[in-house]
C-alpha positions as MATLAB code, in Angstrom:
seq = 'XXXXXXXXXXXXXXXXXXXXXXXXXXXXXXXXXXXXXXXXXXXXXXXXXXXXXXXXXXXXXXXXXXXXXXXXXXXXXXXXXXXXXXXXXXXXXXXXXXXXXXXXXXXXXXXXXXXXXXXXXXXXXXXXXXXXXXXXXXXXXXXXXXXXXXXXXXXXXXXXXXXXXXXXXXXXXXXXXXX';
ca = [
     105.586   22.643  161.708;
     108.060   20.147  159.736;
     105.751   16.887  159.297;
     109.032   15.013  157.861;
     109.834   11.998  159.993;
     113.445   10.154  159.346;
     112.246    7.160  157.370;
     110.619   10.006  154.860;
     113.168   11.984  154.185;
     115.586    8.876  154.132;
     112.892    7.866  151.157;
     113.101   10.804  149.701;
     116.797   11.331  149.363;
     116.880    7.227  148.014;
     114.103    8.565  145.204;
     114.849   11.788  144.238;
     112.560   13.467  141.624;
     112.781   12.512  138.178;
     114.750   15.811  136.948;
     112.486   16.786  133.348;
     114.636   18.785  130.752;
     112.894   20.590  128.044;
     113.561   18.839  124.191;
     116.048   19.508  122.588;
     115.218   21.615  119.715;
     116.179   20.551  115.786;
     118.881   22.210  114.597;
     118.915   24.170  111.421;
     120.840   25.346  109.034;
     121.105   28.811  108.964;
     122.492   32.075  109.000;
     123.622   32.377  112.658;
     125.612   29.433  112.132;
     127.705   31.417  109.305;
     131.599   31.657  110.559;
     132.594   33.981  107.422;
     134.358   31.115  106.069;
     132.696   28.957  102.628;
     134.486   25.520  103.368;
     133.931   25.952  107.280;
     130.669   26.629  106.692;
     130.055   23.729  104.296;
     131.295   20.739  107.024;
     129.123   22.376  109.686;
     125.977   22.127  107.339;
     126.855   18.651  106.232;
     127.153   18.172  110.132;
     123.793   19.787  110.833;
     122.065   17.726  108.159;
     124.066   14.543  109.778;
     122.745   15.324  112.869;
     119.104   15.500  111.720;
     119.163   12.236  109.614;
     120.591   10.710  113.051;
     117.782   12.325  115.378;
     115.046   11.489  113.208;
     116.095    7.539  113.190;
     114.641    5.228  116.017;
     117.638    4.288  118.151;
     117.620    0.406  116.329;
     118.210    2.416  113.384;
     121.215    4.942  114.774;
     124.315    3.100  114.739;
     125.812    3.023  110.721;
     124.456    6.400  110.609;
     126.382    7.221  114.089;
     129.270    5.628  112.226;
     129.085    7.633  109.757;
     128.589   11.118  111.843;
     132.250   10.520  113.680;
     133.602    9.842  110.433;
     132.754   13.340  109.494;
     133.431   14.568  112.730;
     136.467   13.453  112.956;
     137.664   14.561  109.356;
     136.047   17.899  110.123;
     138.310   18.075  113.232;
     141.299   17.276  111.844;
     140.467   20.134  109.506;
     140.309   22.673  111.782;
     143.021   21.142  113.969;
     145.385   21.685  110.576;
     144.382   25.316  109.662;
     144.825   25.970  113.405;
     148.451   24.640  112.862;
     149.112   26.787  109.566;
     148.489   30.219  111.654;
     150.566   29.893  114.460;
     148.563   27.992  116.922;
     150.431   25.256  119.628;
     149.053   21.909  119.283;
     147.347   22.261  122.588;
     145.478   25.128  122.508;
     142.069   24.905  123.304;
     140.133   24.876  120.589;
     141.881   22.098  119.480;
     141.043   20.656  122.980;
     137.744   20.657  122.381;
     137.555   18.912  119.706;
     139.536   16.101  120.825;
     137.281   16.300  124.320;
     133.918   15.893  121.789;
     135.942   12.864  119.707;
     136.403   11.037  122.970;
     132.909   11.073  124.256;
     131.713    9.943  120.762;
     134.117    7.283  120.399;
     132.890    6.225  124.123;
     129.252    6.159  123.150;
     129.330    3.234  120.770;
     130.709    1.344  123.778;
     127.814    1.745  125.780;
     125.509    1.109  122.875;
     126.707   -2.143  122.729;
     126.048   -2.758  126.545;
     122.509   -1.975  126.178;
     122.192    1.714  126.671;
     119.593    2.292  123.195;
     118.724    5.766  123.684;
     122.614    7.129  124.062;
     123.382    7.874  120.698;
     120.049    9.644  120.657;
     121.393   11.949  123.573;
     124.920   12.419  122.113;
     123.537   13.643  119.006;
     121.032   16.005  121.079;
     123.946   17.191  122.658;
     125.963   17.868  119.877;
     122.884   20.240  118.696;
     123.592   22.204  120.904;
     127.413   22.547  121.310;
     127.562   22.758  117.328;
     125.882   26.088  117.539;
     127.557   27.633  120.260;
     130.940   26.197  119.329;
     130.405   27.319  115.599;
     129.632   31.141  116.818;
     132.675   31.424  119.094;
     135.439   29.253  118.506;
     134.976   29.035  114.523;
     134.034   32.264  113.827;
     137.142   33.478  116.017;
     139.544   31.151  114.119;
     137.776   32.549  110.303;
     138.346   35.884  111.219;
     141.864   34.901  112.376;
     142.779   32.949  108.839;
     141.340   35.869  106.745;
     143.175   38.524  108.472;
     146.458   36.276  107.697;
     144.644   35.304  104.201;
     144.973   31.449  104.910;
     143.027   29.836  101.813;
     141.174   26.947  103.449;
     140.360   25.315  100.053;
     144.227   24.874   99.449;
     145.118   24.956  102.770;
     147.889   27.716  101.863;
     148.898   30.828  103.553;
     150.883   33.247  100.955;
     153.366   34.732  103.443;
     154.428   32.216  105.730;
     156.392   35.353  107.321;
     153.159   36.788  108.720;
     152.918   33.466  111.191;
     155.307   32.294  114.084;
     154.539   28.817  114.668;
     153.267   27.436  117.369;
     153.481   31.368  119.120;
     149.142   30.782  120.478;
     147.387   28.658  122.807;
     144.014   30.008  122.899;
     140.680   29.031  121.158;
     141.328   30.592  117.690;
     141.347   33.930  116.888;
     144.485   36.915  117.886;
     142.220   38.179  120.870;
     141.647   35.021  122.998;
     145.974   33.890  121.922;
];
């Protein structure tokens, strides 16, 4: 027999359960986070170890090292956003999407830091421990293997036969097999 009455269930559905997600877990540098390519690799550790100086702060503490983290970000970005460029890639394709998608949020979270919401920059950089990783094994890796089959050098930024590229011929999210 149902023992909910209207006003109950009207209570209920005005105080729904406090949803508990597990903690986020520190991210580390390590191996699985290798994408095959030394200067790729590099920004995403200086990102990981950004990330961890900014988790470890109390939120009072966050926002010059915040600043600091979409400085990076951004220049890491832009980065990728160039290589992508150099092999063949459309402006919009979608790893290139993504990135701008993550810059936006960041740039939005200083807002509401400002109007009182302490414990934001806290979640954005939880959140970006986990994207990092995921984003780092698929889309990076994808556009590494892509640059060393064309042998782009990403410390010069140079590709030695332009021939082997037709610009702006891909959309996808960085390698030949998701173009």
């Amino acid at each position: 027999m149902n023992t909910a009455t209207p006003e109950t269930t009207a209570a209920a559905a005005a105080n729904p359960p406090v949803r508990e997600f597990p903690p986020v877990p520190d991210l580390v540098w390590s191996e699985a986070l290798h994408t095959g390519d030394a200067r790729m690799d590099a920004t995403h550790q200086e990102m990981v170890e950004l990330l961890a100086r900014l988790r470890a702060l109390p939120p009072e503490q966050q926002l010059a090292p915040y600043h600091e983290l979409v400085a990076h970000t951004t220049e890491h970005f832009a980065q990728e956003d160039r290589w992508l460029l150099a092999s063949g890639f459309t402006a919009d394709n979608c790893h290139s999407l993504q990135h701008k998608s993550v810059l936006d949020t960041l740039l939005a979270v200083e807002a509401h830091f400002h109007q009182g919401d302490r414990s934001i920059i806290t979640r954005m950089a939880e959140a970006l421990a986990e994207w990092l990783p995921l984003h780092a094994q698929s889309m990076d890796a994808g556009l590494a293997q892509h640059l060393q089959a064309l042998q782009f050098d990403t410390q010069t930024e140079t590709l030695p036969d332009p021939s082997k590229v037709r610009p702006a011929s891909m959309s996808g999210c960085g390698s030949i097999s998701c173009s």
